[in-house]
C-alpha positions in Angstrom: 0.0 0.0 0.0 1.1 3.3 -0.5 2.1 5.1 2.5 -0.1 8.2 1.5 -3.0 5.9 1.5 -2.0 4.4 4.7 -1.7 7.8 6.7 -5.3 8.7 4.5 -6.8 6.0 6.4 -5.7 7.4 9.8 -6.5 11.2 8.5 -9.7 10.0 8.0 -10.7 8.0 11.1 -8.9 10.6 13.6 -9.1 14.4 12.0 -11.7 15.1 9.4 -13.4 11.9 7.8 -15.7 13.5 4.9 -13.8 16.8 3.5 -12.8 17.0 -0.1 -9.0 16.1 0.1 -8.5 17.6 -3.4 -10.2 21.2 -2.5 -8.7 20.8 1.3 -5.0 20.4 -0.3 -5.7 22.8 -3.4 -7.1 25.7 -0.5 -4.6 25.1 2.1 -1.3 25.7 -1.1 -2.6 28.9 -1.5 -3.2 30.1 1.9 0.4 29.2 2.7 1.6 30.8 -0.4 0.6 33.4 -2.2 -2.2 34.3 1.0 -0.2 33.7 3.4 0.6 37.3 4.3 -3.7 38.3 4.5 -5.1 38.8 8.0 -7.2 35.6 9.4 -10.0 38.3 9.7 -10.1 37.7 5.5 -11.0 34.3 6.1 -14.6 33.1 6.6 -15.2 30.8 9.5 -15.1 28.0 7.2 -12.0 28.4 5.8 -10.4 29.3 9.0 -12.1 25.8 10.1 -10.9 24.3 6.7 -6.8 25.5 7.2 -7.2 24.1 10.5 -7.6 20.9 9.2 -4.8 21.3 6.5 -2.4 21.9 8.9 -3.7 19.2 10.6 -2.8 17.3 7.7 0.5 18.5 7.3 1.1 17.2 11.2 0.2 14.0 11.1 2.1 13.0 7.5 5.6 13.5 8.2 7.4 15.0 4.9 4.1 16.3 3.2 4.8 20.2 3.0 7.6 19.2 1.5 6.1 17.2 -1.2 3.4 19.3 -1.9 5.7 22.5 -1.9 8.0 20.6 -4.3 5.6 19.1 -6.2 6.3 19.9 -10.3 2.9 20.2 -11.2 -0.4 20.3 -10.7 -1.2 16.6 -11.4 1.5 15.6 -8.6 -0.6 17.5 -6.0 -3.7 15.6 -7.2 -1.9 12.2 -7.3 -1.0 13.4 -3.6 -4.7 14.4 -3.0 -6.3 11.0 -4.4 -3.8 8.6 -2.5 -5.0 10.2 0.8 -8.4 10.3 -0.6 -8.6 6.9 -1.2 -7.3 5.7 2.3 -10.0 8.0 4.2 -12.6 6.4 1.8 -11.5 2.9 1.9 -10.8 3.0 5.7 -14.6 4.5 6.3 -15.5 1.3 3.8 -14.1 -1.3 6.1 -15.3 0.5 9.4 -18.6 0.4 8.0 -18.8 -3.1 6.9 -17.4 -4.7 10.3 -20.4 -2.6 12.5 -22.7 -3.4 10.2 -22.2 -6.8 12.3 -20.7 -6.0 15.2 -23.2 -3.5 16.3 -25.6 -6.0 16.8 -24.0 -7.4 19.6 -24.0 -4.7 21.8 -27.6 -2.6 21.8 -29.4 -5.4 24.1 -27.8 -6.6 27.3 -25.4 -9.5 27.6 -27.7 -12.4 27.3 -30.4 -10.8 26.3 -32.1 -11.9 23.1 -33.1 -9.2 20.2 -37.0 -9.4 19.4 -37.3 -9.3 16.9 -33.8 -10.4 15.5 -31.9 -7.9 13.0 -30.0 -9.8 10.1 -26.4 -9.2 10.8 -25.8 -8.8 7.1 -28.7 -6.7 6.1 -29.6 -2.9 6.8 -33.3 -3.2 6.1 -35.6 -3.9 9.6 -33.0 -1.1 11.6 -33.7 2.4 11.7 -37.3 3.3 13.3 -38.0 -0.3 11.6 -37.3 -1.8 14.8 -38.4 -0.9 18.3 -34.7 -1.1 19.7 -32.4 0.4 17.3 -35.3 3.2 16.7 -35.4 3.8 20.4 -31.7 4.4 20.3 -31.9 6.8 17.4 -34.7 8.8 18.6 -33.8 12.2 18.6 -33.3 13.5 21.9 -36.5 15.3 23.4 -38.6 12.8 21.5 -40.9 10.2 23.4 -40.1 6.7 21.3 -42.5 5.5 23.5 -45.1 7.6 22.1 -46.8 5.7 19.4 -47.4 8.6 17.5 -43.9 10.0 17.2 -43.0 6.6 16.2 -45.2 6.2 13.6 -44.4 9.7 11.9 -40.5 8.6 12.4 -41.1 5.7 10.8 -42.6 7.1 7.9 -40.7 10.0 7.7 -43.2 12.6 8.1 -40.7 13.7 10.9 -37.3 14.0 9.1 -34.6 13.4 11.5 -32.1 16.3 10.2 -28.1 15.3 11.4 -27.6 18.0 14.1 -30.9 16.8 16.0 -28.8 14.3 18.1 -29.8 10.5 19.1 -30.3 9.4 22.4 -27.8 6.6 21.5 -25.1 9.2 22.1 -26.0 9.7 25.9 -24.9 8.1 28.8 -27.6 5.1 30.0 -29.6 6.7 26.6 -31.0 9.3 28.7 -31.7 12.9 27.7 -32.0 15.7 30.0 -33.2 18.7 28.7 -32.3 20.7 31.7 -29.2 19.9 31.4 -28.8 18.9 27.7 -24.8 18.0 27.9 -25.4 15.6 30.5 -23.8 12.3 29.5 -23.4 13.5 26.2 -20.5 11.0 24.0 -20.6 9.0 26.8 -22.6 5.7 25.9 -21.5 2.1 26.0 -22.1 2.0 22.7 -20.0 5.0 21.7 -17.2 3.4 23.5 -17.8 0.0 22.0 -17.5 2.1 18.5 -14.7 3.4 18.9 -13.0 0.5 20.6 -13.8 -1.9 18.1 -12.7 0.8 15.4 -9.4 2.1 17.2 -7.9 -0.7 19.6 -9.5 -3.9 18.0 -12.7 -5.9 17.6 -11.2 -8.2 20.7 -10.9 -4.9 22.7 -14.9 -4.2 22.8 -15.5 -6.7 25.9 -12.4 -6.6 27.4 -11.2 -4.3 30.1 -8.6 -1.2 28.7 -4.9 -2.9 29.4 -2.0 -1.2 28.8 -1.0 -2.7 25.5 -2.7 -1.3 22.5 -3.0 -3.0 19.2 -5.3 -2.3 16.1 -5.2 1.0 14.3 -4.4 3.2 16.7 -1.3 1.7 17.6 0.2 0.9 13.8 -0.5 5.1 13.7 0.8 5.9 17.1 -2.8 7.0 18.6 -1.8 7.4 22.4 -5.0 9.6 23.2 -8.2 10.3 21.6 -9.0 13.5 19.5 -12.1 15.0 18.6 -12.3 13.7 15.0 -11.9 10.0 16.6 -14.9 10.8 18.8 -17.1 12.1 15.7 -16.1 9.6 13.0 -17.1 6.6 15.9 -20.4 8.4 16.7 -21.2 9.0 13.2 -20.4 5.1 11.7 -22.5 3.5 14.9 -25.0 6.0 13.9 -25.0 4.6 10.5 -24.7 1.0 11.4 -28.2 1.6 13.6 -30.1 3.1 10.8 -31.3 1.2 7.8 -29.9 2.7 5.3 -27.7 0.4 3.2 -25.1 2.4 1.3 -22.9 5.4 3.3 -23.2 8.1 1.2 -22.1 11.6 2.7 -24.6 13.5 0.4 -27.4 10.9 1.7 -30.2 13.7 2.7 -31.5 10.7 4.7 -28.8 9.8 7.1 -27.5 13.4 6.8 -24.7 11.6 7.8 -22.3 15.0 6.8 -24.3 17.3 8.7 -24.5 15.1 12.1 -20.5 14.4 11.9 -19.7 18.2 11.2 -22.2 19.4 14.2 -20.6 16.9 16.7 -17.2 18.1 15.3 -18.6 21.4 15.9 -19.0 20.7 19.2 -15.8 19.4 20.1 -14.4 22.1 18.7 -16.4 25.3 20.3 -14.1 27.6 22.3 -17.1 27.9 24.8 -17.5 24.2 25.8 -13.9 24.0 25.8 -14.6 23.3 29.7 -16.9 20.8 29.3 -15.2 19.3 26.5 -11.6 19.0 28.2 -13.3 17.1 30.7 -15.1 14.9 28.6 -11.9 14.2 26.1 -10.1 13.2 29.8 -12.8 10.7 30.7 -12.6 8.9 27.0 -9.0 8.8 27.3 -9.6 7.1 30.6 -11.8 4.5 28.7 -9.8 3.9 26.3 -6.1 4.8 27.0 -5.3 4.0 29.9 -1.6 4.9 29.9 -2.6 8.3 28.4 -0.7 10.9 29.7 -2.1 14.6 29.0 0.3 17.7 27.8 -0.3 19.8 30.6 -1.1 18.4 34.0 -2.3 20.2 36.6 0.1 21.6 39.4 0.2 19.3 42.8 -2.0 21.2 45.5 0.9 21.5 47.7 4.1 20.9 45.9 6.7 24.0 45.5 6.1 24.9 42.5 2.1 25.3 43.4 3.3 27.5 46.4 5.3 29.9 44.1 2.8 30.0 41.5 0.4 31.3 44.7 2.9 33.8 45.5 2.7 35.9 42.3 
């Protein structure tokens, strides 16, 4: 495999699964070049968002700038742009295929037998089809349990647009709209998601050891980030529903618009609180040997003492 596509699939999984890698690389050339000297006020908040991810890019591929900076012409850059392409797409391909499966296992208890069953191989019967896998993507603030909401989910006289979230994504599936963060990305099967995507099928049941194997450990993933977070929620999203075919334009699954607003989310200076301690309790989940930049000063060590002082 080329190594391009092999850092594409981890680009993918871990910073931004569904942006245009072609436009992305093409944008992010001429920002650093012949724009680089315009003020960031120039910039919409889309293509500040968009550089963001570029250099993002850049990071994570060791040697890239250089390539693309070097590059003799425009179909180089392209090449570049389809290699990395093609691993984002292909990895999001595989991902998909194993939940499709996988999934199954983990929306009723241990023991517990699915009524009716869900073909592990097929899409259709999911969705609002089925009483368990519609009660889990029930947009929070719904009542599943009221027959009439139900019934206009399932027939789609209420469209389900991707930024109203699933109760799927909250802790014990509970929403509280008094509180709407509460438990928010914090489900079992969240973490199940991204287990089984990041640190191996084998991983799912098991208790978080020290050793990692799996993706994140042929890319050197020692914590999460909040791309992993948002590509997990939106392919266990997408293995619920019954639609068969990922599609990122699908108007359906709006699967583009629910990744982006979780992203969104993760990404908002003003739940930067909230979301530090939430990105801390995953990397507790999941790595337990994760070790944070910048940890907080001992109570009553020295250097807390002369901090005080100032």
């Amino acid at each position: 495999t080329d190594p391009l596509v092999h850092h594409g699939r981890h680009f993918g999984r871990s910073i931004h699964a569904l942006c245009n890698m072609h436009a992305l690389i093409n944008n992010g050339i001429i920002r650093i070049g012949e724009r680089a000297e315009d003020p960031e006020d120039d910039f919409t908040p889309q293509e500040q968002r968009e550089h963001r991810v570029f250099c993002a890019l850049l990071k994570s591929i060791p040697g890239l700038e250089e390539k693309l900076m070097g590059a003799n012409s425009e179909e180089d850059i392209q090449s570049i742009a389809a290699m990395l392409q093609k691993g984002a797409s292909s990895a999001r391909s595989d991902d998909t295929k194993s939940l499709k499966s996988a999934i199954i296992d983990w929306i009723v208890s241990p023991g517990e037998p699915l009524m009716p069953p869900i073909s592990r191989n097929a899409k259709t019967g999911r969705g609002f089809h089925h009483e368990v896998t519609g009660a889990l993507l029930c947009p929070a603030g719904l009542d599943w349990t009221d027959a009439e909401i139900r019934d206009k989910l399932r027939t789609g006289e209420l469209s389900v647009p991707g930024d109203q979230w699933p109760l799927f994504l909250f802790n014990s599936y509970a929403y509280d709209d008094t509180d709407p963060s509460k438990g928010l990305l914090k489900s079992s099967i969240l973490v199940k998601t991204f287990k089984h995507i990041f640190t191996s099928p084998s991983s799912v049941e098991r208790e978080a050891k020290a050793t990692r194997s799996g993706n994140a450990r042929i890319h050197g993933m020692t914590g999460v980030t909040r791309g992993s977070i948002a590509y997990a929620a939106t392919q266990a999203r997408f293995a619920l529903s019954s639609s068969g075919v990922f599609n990122r334009n699908d108007t359906i699954t709006d699967s583009e618009r629910f990744y982006n607003s979780i992203l969104e989310y993760l990404e908002d200076p003003d739940e930067a609180d909230d979301v530090n301690t939430l990105m801390a309790w995953w990397n507790r989940q999941v790595f337990p040997n994760y070790v944070p930049n910048s940890r907080p000063v001992s109570k009553n060590s020295a250097l807390a003492r002369i901090k005080a002082k100032r």
